[in-house]
C-alpha positions in Angstrom: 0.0 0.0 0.0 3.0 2.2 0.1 3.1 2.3 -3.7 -0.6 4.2 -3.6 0.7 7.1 -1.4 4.0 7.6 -3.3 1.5 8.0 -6.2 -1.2 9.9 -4.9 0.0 12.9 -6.9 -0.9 11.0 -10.2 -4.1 10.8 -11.9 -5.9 7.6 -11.6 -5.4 6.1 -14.7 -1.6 6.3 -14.3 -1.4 4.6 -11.8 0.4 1.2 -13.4 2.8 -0.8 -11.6 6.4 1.2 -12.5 9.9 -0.5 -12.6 12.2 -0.7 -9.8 15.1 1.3 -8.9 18.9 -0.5 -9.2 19.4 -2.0 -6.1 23.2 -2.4 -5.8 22.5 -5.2 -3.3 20.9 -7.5 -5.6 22.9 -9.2 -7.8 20.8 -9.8 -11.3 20.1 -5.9 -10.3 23.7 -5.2 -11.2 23.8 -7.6 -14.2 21.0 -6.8 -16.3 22.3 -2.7 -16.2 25.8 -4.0 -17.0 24.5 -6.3 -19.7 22.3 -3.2 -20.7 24.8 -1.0 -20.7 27.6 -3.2 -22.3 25.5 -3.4 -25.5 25.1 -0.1 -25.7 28.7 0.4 -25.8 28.9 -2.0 -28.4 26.9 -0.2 -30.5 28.5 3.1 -29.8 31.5 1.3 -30.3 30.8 0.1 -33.7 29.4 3.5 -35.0 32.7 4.8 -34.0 34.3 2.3 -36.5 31.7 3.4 -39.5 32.1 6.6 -39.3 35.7 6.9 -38.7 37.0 3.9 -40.0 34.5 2.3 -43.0 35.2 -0.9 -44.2 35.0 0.0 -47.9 36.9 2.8 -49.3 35.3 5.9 -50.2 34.0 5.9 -54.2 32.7 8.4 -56.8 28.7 7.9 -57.0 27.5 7.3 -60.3 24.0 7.1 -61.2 23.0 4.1 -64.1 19.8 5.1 -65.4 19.1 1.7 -67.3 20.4 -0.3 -64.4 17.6 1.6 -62.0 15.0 0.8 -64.5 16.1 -2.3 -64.7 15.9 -3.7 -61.1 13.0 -1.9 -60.8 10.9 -3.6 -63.6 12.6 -7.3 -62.3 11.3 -6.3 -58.9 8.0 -5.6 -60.3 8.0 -8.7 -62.2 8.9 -10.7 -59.6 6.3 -9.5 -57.4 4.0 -9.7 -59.7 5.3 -14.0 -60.0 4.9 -14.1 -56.2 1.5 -12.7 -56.3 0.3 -15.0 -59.2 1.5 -18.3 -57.8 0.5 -17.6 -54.2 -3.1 -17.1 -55.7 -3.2 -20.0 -58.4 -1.5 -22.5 -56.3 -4.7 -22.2 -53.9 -4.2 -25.9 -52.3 -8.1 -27.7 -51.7 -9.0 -30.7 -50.1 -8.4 -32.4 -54.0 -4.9 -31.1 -54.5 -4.4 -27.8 -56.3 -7.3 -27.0 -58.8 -6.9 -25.6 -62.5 -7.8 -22.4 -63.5 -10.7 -23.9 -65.4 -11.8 -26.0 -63.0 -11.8 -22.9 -60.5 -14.0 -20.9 -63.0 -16.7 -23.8 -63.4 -16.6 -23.3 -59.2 -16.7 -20.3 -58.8 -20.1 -20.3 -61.6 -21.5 -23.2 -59.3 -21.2 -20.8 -56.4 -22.5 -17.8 -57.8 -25.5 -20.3 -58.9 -25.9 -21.5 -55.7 -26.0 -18.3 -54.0 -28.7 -16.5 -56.3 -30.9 -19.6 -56.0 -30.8 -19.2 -52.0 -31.5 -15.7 -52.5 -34.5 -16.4 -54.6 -35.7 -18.7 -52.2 -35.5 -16.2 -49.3 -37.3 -13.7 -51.3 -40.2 -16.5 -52.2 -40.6 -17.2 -48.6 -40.8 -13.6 -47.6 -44.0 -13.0 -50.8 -44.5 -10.4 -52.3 -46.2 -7.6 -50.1 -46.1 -9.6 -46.8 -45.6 -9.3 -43.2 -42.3 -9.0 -43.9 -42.0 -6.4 -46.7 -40.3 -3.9 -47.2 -39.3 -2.1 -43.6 -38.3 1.4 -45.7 -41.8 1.7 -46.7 -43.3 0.4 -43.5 -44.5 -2.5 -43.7 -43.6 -5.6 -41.2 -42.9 -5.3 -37.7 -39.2 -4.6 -36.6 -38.9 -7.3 -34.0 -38.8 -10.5 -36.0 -41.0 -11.8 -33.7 -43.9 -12.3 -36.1 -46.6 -11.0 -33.8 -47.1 -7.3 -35.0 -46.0 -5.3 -32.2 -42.7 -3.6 -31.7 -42.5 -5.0 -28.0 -40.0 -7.6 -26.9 
């Protein structure tokens, strides 16, 4: 409970669990900030040697116009491979399915689909309970029994 009057200044939602000082007594205390610390020398350290010291000499820049253009259309193309085998190579309970044989399914579906909507417009009638709620007509509770009570 000590924690709640040290924080009594802060607004209740900030009131989360903070980290713990360094306690020089405890031992993995003293590791993790030397650990911590050690690897930020190391990168420091290597910095250093970049800037000051680079591993490959210093050269004249020179800009290739056809050699941008050119690993720019390969990457392009290669995407482009990537993106057309990851969606033919769709695998199915079959094996992987040919393009044609994906179309006739897809056909089958769209069938499917408009014959269920059909249906669901068959079972509703034409000008029923459950007509059209823009215009008014049907109940909004689904319930069936004309009022809007639950």
């Amino acid at each position: 409970n000590n924690n709640n009057n040290n924080n009594n200044h802060l607004p209740a939602h900030n009131n989360k669990k903070k980290s713990q000082a360094l306690d020089p007594t405890s031992l993995p205390s003293l590791y993790a900030l030397l650990s911590h610390s050690s690897a930020f020398g190391l990168i420091l350290f290597y910095s250093y040697l970049c800037e000051h010291h680079p591993p490959h000499p210093h050269e004249e820049k020179s800009y290739d116009r056809d050699e941008f253009f050119f690993w720019c259309i390969l990457t392009v193309v290669f995407a482009g491979g990537q993106t057309w085998m990851e969606n033919y190579a769709i695998p199915f309970r079959g094996g992987v399915r040919s393009a044609g044989e994906r179309i006739r399914m897809m056909k089958k579906w769209e069938r499917m689909m408009s014959e269920q909507e059909e249906r669901k417009i068959a079972e509703r009638g034409v000008g029923g309970k459950r007509g059209n709620r823009m215009a008014g007509g049907g109940d909004d509770d689904d319930d069936g029994d004309g009022d809007e009570e639950d």
